[in-house]
C-alpha positions as a printed NumPy array, in Angstrom:
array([[ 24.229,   5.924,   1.972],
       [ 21.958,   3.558,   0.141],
       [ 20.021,   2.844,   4.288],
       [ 19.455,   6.218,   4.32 ],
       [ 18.427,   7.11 ,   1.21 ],
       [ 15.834,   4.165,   0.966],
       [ 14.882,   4.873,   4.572],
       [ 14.035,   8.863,   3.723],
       [ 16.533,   9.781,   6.582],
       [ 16.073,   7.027,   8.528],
       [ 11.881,   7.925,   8.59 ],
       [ 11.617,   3.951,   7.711],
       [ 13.445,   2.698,  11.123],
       [ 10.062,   4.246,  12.341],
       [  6.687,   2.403,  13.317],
       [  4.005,   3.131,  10.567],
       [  7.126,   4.351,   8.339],
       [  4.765,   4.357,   5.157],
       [  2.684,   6.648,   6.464],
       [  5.112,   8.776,   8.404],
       [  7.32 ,   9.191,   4.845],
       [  3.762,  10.582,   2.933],
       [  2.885,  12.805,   5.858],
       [  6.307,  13.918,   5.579],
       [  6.141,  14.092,   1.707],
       [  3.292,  16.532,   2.444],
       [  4.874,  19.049,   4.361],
       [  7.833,  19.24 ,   2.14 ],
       [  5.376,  19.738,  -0.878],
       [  3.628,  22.443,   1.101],
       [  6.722,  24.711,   1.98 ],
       [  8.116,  24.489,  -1.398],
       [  5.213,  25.256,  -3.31 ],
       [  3.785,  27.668,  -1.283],
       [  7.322,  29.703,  -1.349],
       [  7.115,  29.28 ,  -5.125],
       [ 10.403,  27.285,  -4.875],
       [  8.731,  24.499,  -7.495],
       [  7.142,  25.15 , -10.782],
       [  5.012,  22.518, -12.252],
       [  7.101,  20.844, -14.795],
       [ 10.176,  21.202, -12.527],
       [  8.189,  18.609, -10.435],
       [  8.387,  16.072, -13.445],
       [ 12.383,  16.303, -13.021],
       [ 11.865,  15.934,  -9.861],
       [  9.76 ,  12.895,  -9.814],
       [ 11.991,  11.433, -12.221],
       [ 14.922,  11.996, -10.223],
       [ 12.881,  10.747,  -6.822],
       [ 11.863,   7.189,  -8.963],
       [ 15.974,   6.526, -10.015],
       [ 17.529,   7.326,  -7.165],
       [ 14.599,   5.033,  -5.211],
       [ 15.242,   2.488,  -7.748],
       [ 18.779,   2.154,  -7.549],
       [ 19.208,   2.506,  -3.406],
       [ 15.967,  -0.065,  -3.435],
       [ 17.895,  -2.348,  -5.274],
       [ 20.843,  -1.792,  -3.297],
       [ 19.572,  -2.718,   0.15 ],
       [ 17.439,  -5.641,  -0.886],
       [ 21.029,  -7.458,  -1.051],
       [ 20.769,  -6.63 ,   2.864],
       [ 16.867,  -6.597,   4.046],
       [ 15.34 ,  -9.167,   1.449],
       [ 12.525,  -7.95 ,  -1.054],
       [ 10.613,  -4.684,  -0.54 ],
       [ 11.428,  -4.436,   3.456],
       [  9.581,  -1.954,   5.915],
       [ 12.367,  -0.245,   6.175],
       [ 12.37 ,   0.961,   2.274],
       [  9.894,   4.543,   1.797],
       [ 11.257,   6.551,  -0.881],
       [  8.578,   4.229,  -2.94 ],
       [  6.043,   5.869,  -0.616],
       [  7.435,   9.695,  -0.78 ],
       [  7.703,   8.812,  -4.681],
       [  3.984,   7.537,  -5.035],
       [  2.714,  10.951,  -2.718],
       [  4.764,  13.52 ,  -4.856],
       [  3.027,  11.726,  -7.987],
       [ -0.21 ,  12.046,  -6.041],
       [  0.303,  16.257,  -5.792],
       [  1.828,  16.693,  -9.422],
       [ -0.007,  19.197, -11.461],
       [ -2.845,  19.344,  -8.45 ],
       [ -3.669,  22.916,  -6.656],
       [ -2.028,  22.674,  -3.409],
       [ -4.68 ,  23.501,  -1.186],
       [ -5.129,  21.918,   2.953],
       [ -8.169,  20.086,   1.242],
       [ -6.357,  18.895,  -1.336],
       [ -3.161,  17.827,   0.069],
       [ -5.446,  15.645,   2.934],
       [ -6.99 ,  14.132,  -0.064],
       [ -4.491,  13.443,  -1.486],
       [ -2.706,  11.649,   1.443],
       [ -5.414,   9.885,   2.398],
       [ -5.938,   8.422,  -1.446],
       [ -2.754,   7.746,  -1.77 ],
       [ -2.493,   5.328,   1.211],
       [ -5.767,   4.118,   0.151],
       [ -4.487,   2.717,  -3.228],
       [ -0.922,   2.111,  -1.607],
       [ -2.239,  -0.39 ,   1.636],
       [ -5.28 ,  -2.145,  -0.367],
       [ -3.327,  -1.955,  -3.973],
       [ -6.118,  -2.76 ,  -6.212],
       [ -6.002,  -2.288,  -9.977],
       [ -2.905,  -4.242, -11.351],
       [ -0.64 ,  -2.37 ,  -8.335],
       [  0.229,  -5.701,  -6.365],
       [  1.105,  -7.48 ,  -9.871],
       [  3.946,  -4.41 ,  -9.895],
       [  5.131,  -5.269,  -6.822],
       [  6.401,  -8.874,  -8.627],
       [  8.304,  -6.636, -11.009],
       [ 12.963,  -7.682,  -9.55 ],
       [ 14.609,  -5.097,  -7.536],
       [ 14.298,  -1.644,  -6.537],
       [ 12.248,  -1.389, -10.06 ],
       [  9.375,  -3.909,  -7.974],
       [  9.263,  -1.947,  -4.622],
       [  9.017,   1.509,  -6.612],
       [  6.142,   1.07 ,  -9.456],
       [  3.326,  -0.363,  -7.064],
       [  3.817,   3.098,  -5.358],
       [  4.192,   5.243,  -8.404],
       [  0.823,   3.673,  -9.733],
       [ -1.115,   4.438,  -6.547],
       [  0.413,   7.559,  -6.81 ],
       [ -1.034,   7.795, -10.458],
       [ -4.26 ,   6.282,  -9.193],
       [ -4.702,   9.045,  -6.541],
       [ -3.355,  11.819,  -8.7  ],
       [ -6.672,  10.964, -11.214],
       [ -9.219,  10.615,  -8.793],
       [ -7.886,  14.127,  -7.449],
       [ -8.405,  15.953, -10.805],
       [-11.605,  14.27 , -11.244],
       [-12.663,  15.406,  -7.885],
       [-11.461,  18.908,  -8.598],
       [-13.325,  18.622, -12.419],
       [-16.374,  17.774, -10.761],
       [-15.913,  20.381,  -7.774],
       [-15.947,  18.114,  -4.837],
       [-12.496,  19.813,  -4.016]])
């Protein structure tokens, strides 16, 4: 349960897994806000419940594929749904948003890689939950500004 939890349904046996779990991250984010099915501060459960449940099956495989394998994305659809909280979900937007996101998440500027140092599943989640954050205020100052 823990493989395919960590693996987002197995999306991290896949080549480019990272990227694949965020694109797929999207699409969830666009069905289920477009049918209304989310409110806004429901998404702060949800995010919460996303990061502890990534935390613990993180921790749990690492006794099986080392430190922050491949194989582990639920950091990356964690760090994505942070991206979109609280943003208008818009085409624009949600591109924007993926492609920030992966921006922070590959290059990992700004104190993310020191996160990554952090033991466990606790290590392999935060670097993605700060790009996530990273992305997530760039978007709203994009918006503020009216680029988006």
């Amino acid at each position: 349960m823990y493989k395919l939890i960590s693996t987002s349904l197995g999306i991290g046996y896949i080549k480019g897994g990272g990227t694949i779990a965020s694109v797929f991250c999207c699409i969830c984010l666009y069905f289920t806000r477009s049918c209304g099915i989310i409110s806004p501060w429901l998404s702060v459960l949800i995010a919460l419940l996303i990061f502890g449940v990534g935390v613990y099956s993180a921790s749990k495989v690492e006794e099986y594929w080392g430190k922050d394998n491949y194989r582990v994305v639920i950091d990356e659809i964690a760090g994505m749904y942070i991206t979109m909280m609280f943003i208008p979900l818009t085409a624009t937007t949600l591109i924007a948003g993926l492609l920030l996101f992966r921006l922070f998440d590959i290059t990992k500027p700004f104190f993310i890689r020191k996160l990554e140092k952090l033991p466990g599943g606790v290590g392999v989640m935060m670097d993605d939950v700060l790009a996530g954050i990273y992305a997530n205020l760039v978007l709203h100052l994009a918006i503020f500004v009216s680029l988006l």
